[in-house]
N, C-alpha and C positions, 0 to 999 in steps of 0.2 A: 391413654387418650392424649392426643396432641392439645397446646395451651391455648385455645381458640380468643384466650383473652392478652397476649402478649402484644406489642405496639405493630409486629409487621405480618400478622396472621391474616392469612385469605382465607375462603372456601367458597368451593362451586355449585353456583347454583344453575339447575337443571330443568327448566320448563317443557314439560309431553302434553303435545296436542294432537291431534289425528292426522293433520298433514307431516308435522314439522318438528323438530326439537330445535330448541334453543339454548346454549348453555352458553355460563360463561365464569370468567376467574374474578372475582370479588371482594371487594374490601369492607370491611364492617361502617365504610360509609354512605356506600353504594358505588361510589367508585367501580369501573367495570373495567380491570387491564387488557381482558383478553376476551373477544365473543366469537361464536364459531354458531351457525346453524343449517343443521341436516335434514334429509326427510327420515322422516318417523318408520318409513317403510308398514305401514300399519295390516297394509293387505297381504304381505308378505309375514307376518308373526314376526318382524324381526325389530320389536320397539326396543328392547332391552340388549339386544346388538349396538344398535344405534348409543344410547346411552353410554354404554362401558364406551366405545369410540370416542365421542365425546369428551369425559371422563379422562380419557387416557392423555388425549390432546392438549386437553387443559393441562392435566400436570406434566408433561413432556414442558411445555410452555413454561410451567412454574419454574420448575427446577431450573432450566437453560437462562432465566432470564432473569434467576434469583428472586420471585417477585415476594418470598416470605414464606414462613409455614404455613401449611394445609392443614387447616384446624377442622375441617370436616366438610360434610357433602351436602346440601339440600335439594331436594326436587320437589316442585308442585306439578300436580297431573292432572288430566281430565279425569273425570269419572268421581264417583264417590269413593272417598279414602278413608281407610280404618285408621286414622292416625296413633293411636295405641299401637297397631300393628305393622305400623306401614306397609301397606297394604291397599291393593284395590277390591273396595268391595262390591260393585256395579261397575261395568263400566256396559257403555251401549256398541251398537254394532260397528259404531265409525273406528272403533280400534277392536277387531274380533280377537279371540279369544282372551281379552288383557282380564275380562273379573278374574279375584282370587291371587292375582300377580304378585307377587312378598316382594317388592322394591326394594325395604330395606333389608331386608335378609340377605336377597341377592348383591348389593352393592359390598354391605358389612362383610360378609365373607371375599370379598375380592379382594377389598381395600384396608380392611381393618382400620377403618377410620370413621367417626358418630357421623350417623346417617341421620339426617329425618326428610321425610314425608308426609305434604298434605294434599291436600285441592287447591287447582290452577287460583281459584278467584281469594283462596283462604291465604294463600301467601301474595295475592295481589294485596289485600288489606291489610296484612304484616308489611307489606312496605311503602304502604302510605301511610297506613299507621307511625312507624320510624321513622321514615323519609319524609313524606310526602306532604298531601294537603290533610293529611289527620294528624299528623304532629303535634305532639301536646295534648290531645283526646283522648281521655279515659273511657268515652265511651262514643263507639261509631258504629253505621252499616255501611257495607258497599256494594254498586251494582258491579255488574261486568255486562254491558251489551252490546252482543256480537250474534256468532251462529245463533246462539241460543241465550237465556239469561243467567246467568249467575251471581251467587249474591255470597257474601260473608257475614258475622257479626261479633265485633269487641266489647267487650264489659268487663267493666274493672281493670283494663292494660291485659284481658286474655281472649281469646277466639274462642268461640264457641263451636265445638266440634261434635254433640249430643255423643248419645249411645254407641253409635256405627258409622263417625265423620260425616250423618248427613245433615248436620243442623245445617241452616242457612241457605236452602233450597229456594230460596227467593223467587224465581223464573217459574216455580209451580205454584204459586199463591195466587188464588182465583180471584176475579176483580170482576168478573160478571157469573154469575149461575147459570144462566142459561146462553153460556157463551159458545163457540165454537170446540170442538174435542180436543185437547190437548193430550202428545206420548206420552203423558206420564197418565191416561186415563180419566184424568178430571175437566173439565170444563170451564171457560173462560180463564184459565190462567195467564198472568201476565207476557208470559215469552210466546203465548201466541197471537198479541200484537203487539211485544216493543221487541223482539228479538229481529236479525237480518232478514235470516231464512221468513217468516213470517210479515216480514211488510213488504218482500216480494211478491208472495203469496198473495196476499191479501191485494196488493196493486195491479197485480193479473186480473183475478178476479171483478176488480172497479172498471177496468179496461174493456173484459168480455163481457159485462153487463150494460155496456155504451155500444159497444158492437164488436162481434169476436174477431170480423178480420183485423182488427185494432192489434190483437196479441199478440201476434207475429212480429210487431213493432215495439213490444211491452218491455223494456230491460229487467232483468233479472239481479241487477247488483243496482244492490241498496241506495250506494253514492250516484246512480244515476237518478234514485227516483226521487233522492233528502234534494238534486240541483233542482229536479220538477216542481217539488213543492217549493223550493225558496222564489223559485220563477213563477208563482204562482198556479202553476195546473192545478184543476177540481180536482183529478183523482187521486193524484198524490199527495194534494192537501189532508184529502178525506182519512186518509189510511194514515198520515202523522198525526192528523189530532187523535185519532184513534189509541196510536200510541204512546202521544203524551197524556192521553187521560186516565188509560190504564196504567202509565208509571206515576201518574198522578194517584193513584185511588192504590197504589202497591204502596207507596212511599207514605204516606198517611195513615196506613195500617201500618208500617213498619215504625212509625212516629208514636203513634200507642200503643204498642205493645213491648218497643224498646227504649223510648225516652232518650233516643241516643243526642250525641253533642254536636254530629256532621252525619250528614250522608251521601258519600262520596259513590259519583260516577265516572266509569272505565267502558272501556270497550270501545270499538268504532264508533258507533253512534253517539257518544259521547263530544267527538271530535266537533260535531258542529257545532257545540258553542253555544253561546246565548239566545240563538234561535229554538234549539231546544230546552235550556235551561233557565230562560224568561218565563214562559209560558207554564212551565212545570211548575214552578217556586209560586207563580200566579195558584195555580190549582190546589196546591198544598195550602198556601195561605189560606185559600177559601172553605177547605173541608176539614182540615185537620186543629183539634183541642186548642184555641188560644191560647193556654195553661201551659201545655207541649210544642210549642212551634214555637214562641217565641225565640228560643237560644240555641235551636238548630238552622246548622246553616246546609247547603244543597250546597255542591261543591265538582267541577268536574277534577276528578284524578291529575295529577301532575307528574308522574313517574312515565305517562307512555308506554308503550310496548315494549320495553325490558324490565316493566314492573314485575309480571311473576318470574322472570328470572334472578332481579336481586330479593325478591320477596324470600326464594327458595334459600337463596345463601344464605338471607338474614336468620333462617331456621336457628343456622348454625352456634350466631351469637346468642340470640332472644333463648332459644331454650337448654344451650348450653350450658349458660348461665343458671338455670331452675336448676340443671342435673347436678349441676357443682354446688348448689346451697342446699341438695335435700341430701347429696353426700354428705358437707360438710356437719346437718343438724345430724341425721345415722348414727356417724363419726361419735358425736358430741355424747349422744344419748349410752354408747355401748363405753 
């Protein structure tokens, strides 16, 4: 095993999304020396092409330009991850055939160098956790909202990965019962109104219900409809309170049942700023335990979009470091 703890050790961390891969060569302090991003090729079955590519690029890169040893590999992905196995264990149709995919197996035997693997949003909160706006936080949640919602969650300085890496499914936690049908099968969950995909959706629908030749004129991406509502339009008002009431009513359940110390938001929607993260902090205040709200803070993300790419590398230090102290107590005990 390479020294992942020597003073000039990199590793690459590898973010898969269904468009896109993002990697890059990394320093254990986020420091990014070298970024490169490809298509995912997802409709073509050729995500794990793309990766070793990647992969190879970066260290061609290493070597030529001396940037330090390669102490190992991280990748966060869509989909639900066996992290035990790394391993995909769900993934949905936006990357077909990827369930079942062995990531770390396959990298491990290419490279022979400690691989790990989790969920895109689980190393987005390992690198705000390290880096970012949870620094210092023994214990946090985090959203991701974008296509869809994603969430993570830390206690005690560890992520919570349950049984089969699905802990932290945040995006399917119902906030109305008799809400609209969400793909995961249940009803009113949060990501079918604070997610993109969904407050398009929903903005169409406010649209055709005023008059449908309207829809023809209805945009489809998100940043056109968050400019409608800061400029006041009803319809796009309707559909963001919407959404900040459901990540209102998520975030408050997420406050009593994790007592966490922050709860940091990612993702595009994120980017607006205090127009959405006023009004949230206002609704949390209002519903959630006085007992428990007091010493949490709502927090937007600080890492941006190469969050889950240094999140992946950080794998390499953060649990590196476990594997070298449960060798060393092994060691001790034999």
């Amino acid at each position: 095993m390479q020294d992942a703890f020597n003073e000039g050790a990199v590793a690459i961390g590898v973010d898969i999304g269904g468009t896109k891969i993002r990697a890059g060569l990394v320093r254990r302090d986020g420091a990014v020396l070298k970024e490169l991003t490809l298509p995912a090729l997802a409709e073509k079955r050729r995500v794990m092409d793309q990766v070793f590519l990647a992969i190879n690029t970066l260290r061609m890169y290493g070597e030529e330009t001396g940037s330090g040893t390669l102490a190992g590999i991280g990748v966060g992905s869509a989909g639900q991850i066996d992290f035990e196995r790394g391993s995909v264990h769900f993934a949905s149709d936006l990357i077909p055939g990827y369930t079942g995919m062995p990531i770390r197996e396959l990298i491990e035997k290419k490279y022979a160098l400690p691989v790990y693997v989790d969920n895109d949003v689980n190393v987005m909160a390992l690198a705000e956790h390290e880096l970012g706006a949870g620094k210092g936080c023994r214990h946090l949640v985090c959203l991701a909202l974008g296509t869809g919602v994603g969430g993570a969650v830390i206690t005690d300085n560890r992520l919570l990965h349950g049984a089969r890496g699905g802990a932290g499914e945040i995006g399917h936690l119902s906030v109305d019962l008799h809400g609209p049908r969400c793909i995961c099968g249940n009803r009113g969950c949060v990501e079918v109104y604070a997610s993109g995909t969904s407050i398009a959706g929903r903005y169409r629908e406010e649209i055709a219900a005023q008059d449908r030749a309207l829809m023809k004129e209805a945009p489809a991406d998100t940043r056109q409809i968050v400019t409608r509502w800061l400029d006041g339009e009803p319809a796009a008002g309707k559909v963001m309170e919407d959404a900040i009431a459901a990540l209102g009513s998520a975030v408050t359940s997420l406050i009593h049942v994790f007592n966490p110390q922050a709860v940091i938001i990612g993702g595009g929607l994120a980017e607006i700023g205090e127009p959405l993260f006023a009004p949230l902090r206002q609704r949390v205040e209002a519903t959630a335990m006085a007992s428990m709200r007091q010493e949490v803070r709502i927090l937007p993300a600080e890492l941006g979009g190469g969050s889950n790419m240094i999140g992946a590398a950080l794998q390499v230090w953060v649990y590196g470091r476990e594997r070298a102290a449960a060798a060393a107590a092994n060691a001790n005990e034999v």
